[in-house]
C-alpha positions in Angstrom: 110.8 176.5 152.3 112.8 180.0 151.8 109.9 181.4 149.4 107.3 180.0 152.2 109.0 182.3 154.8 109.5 184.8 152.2 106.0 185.4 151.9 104.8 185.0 155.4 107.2 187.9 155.5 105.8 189.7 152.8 102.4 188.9 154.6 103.6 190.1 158.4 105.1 193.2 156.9 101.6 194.3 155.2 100.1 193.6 158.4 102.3 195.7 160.5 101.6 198.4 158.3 97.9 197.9 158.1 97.1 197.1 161.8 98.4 201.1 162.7 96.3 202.1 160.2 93.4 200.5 161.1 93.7 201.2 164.7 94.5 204.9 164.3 91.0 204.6 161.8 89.2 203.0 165.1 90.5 205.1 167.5 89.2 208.6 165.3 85.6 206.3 164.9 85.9 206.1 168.7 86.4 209.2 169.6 83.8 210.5 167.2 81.3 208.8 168.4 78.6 208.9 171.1 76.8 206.5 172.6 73.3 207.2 175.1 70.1 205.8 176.2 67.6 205.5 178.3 65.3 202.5 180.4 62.1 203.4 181.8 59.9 200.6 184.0 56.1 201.5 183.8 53.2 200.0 185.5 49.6 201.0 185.7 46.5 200.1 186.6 42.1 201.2 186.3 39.7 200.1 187.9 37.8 199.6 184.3 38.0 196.2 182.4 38.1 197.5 179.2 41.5 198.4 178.2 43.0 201.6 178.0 45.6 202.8 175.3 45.0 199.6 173.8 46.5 199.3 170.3 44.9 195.4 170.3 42.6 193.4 172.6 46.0 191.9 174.2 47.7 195.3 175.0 46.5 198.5 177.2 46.1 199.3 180.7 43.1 197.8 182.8 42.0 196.7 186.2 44.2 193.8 186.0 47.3 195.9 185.8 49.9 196.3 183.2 53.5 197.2 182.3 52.4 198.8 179.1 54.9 201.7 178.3 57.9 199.9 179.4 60.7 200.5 177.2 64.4 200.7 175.8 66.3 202.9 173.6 69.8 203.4 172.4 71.2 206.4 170.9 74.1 206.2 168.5 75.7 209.1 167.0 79.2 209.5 164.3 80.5 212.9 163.4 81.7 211.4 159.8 83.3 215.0 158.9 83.0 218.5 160.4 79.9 219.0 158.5 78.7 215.7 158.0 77.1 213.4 161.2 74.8 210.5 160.9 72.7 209.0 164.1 70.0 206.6 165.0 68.1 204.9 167.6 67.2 201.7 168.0 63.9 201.2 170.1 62.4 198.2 171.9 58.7 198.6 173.8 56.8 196.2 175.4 54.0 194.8 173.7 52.6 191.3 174.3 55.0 190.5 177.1 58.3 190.8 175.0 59.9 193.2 173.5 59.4 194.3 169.9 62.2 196.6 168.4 62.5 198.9 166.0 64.7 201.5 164.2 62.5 205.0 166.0 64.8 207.1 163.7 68.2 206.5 161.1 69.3 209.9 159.2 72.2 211.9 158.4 72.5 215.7 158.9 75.0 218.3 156.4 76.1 221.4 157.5 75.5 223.5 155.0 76.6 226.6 156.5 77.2 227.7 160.5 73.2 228.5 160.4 71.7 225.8 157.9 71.8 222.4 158.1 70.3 219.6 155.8 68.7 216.5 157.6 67.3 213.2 155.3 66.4 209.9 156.7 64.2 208.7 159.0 64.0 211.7 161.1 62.1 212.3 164.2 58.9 214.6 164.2 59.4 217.8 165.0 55.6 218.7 166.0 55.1 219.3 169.7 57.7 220.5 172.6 58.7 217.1 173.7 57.9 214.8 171.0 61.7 214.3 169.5 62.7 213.1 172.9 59.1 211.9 174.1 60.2 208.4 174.3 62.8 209.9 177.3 61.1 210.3 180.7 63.8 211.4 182.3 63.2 214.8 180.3 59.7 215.9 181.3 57.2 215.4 184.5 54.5 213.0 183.7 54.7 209.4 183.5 53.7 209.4 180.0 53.5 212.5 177.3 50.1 214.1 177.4 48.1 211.6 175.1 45.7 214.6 174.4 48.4 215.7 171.7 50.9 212.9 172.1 49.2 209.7 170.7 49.5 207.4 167.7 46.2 205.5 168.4 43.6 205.3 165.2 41.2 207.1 167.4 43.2 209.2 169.0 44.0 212.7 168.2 46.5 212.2 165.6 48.3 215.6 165.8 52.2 214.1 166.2 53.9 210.9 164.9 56.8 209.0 165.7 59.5 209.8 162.4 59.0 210.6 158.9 60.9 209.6 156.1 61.9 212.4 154.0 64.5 216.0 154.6 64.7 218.3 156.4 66.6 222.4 156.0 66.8 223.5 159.6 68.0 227.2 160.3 69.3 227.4 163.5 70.7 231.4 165.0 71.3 232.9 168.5 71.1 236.9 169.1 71.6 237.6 172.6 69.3 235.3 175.0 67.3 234.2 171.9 67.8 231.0 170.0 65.5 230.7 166.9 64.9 227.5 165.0 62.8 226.9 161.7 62.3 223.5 160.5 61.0 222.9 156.9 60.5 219.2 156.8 59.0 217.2 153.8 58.7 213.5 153.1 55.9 210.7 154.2 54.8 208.6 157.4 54.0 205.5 157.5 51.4 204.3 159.9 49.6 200.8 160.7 46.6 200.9 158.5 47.5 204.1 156.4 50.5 206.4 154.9 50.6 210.1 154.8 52.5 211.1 151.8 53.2 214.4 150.0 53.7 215.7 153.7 55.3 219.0 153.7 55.3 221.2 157.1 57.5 224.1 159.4 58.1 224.2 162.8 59.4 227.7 164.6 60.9 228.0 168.2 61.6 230.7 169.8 63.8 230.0 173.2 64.5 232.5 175.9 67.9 231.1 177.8 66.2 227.8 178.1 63.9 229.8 180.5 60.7 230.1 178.2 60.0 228.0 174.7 57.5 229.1 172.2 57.2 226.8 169.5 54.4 226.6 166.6 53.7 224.0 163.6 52.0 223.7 160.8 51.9 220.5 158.1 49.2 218.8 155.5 50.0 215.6 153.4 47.4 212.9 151.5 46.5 209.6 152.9 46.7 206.9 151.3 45.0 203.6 152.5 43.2 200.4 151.3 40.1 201.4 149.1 38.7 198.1 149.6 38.5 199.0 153.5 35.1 200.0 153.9 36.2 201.8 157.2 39.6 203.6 156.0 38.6 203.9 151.9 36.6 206.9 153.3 40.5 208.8 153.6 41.8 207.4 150.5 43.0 210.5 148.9 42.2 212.9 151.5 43.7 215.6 153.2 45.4 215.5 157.0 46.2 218.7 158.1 47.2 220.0 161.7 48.4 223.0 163.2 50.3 222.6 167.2 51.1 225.3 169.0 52.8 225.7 172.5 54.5 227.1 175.5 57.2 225.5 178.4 58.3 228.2 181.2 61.1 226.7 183.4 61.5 229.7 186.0 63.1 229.5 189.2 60.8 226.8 190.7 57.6 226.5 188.5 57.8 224.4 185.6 54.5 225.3 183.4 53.6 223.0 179.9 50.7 224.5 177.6 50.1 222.8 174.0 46.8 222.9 171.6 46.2 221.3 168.6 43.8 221.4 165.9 43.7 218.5 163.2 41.5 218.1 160.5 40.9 215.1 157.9 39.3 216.0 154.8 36.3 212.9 154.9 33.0 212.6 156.3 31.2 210.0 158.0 27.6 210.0 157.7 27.8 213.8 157.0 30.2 214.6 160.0 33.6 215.2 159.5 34.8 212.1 162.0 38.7 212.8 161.8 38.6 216.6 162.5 39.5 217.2 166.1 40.7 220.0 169.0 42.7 219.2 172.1 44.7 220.8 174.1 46.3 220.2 178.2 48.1 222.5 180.2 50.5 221.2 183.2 51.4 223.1 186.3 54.6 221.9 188.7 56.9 223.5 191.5 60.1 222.2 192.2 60.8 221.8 196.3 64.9 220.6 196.2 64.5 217.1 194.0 60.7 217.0 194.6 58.0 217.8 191.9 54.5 217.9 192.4 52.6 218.8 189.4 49.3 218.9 188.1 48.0 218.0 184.5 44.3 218.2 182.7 44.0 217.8 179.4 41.0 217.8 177.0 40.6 216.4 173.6 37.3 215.8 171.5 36.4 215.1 167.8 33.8 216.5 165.8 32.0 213.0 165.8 31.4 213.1 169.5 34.3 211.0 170.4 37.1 212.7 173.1 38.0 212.3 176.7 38.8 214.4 179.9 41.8 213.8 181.7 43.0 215.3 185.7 46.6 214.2 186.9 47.9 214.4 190.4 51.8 213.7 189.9 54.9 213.7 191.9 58.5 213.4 190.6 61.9 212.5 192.5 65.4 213.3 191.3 67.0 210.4 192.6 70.1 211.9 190.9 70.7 213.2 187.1 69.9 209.8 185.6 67.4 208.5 187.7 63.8 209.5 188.1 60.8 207.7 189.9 57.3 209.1 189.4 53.6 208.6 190.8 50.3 209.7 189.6 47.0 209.7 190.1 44.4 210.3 186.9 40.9 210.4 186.6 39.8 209.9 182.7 36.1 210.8 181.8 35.4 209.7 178.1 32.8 210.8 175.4 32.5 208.0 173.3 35.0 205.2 172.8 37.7 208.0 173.8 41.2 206.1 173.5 39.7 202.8 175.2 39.9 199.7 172.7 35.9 199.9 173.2 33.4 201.6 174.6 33.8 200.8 178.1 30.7 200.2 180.5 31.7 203.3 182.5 32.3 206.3 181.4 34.8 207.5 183.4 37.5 205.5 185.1 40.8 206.0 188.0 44.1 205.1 187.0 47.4 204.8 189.4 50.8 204.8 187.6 54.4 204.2 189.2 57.8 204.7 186.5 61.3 204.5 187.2 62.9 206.3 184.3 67.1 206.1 183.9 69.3 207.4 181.2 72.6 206.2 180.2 
């Protein structure tokens, strides 16, 4: 009985001196860690049957109405070491009626020096102004990111992408007013019916006081798809290339977006080259107190005929600093199949959106 409590003793006296430790090692985790995200509620409707954005037949927007865009993201973020942080978000979208999540982005960043820092992982695209906070509503004026440069879709214009998985050396300095950014990024995406691999690119910015953004990228890489496809064995092999360039002006109360791409896809199609593609939208708001009124047209075609016109009429409400509700308006005129799952009777279609978008 005496060596029993002996060595609960020994036991409870370990523990004390564990349980200090381990709290003082949860409390430092705590406090270097951050926790965000964001909620937005979407619904749209056409007045076209044929659905729009439609990544399947059961998905898109149409005359019946749809929550498509709905989604849910959480942000977590460690500071392991004063050089060394890791974060990732975890991402859930509507599709089918329930949610599907994934992981949008996992990777850990070294600081190399004050000015250079090393990113690997799964890190988010840096190609287009908003695209590595797209998914974040709260952030920018429309409903949803122009599609005319901001779209995943096979037959869209395939200029930016979700993540990559690869590195990254980002060079980061101030001098005065000016913050400049170059981002050398290398790695491979992976997409539904293809990967691009050997991807290397750069992305500079150039930001006044947060006033005015320039920002300009440039990338190439090799797909690689199913040979045996006799729709996608075309690309096997081939180059995607794309160069985005653009321009956000926040100044006193006009908020102005401008953003081009041009994407090309070394394969032809019955002697046109069917993946090579311009597009481009520009966006033009003015703040009165929490309102926004803006208006958005954007333009994207291929070199196969395929493309589509879009005009916005939008409004945006501060309801505070974490809550947004928007309404728009949008008239979308389509060559071809545009980004409709098929080529719908009309060509050209009215669609009324409503979002709440929150951040936490």
């Amino acid at each position: 009985m005496e060596r029993k409590h002996k060595r609960l003793w020994q036991a409870g006296a370990i523990l004390g001196l564990l349980l200090p430790a381990q709290m003082l090692w949860a409390e430092t985790w705590v406090d270097r860690t951050r926790l965000d995200g964001f909620f937005s509620t979407r619904y749209s409707i056409t007045d076209e049957k044929t659905a729009w954005q439609a990544d399947h037949a059961a998905s898109g927007i149409d005359d019946d109405g749809s929550f498509y865009g709905t989604k849910l993201g959480l942000n977590v973020s460690s500071r392991l070491t004063d050089r060394v942080t890791v974060a990732t978000q975890l991402f859930a979208a509507i599709q089918d009626d329930s949610y599907a999540i994934h992981v949008d982005w996992a990777f850990a960043t070294f600081q190399l020096q004050d000015t250079l820092a090393l990113r690997t992982g799964k890190i988010k695209y840096p190609v287009g102004i908003v695209n590595e906070y797209v998914e974040v509503g709260v952030t920018y004026p429309w409903i949803q990111a122009p599609v005319a440069i901001y779209s995943e879709q096979m037959q869209g214009p395939q200029a930016t992408r979700e993540s990559y998985t690869g590195g990254s050396l980002l060079w980061d300095v101030s001098t005065g007013d000016w913050a400049w950014t170059l981002d050398v990024f290398g790695g491979q995406v992976g997409l539904e019916m293809m990967d691009v691999r050997q991807m290397l690119g750069a992305t500079g910015r150039a930001n006044w006081d947060d006033t005015v953004i320039f920002q300009v990228s440039g990338y190439r890489g090799k797909m690689e798809t199913d040979v045996n496809d006799p729709m996608m064995g075309p690309m096997n092999n081939q180059e995607h290339a794309a160069v985005v360039g653009g321009v956000k002006i926040d100044w006193n109360n006009f908020l102005v977006y401008a953003e081009a791409a041009r994407v090309t896809m070394d394969f032809k199609m019955m002697g046109v080259s069917a993946g090579d593609s311009d597009s481009w939208y520009g966006t033009l708001g003015y703040r009165f107190g929490k309102w926004l009124p803006h208006v958005t047209y954007q333009d994207w075609s291929r070199d196969n005929g395929d493309g589509q016109q879009i005009s916005t009429v939008g409004l945006k409400y501060n309801v505070s600093n974490q809550v947004v509700v928007k309404v728009e308006l949008s008239q979308v005129d389509t060559d071809g199949d545009g980004l409709f799952e098929d080529t719908p009777e009309n060509d050209s279609m009215n669609m009324f959106g409503f979002a709440v978008d929150t951040v936490f």
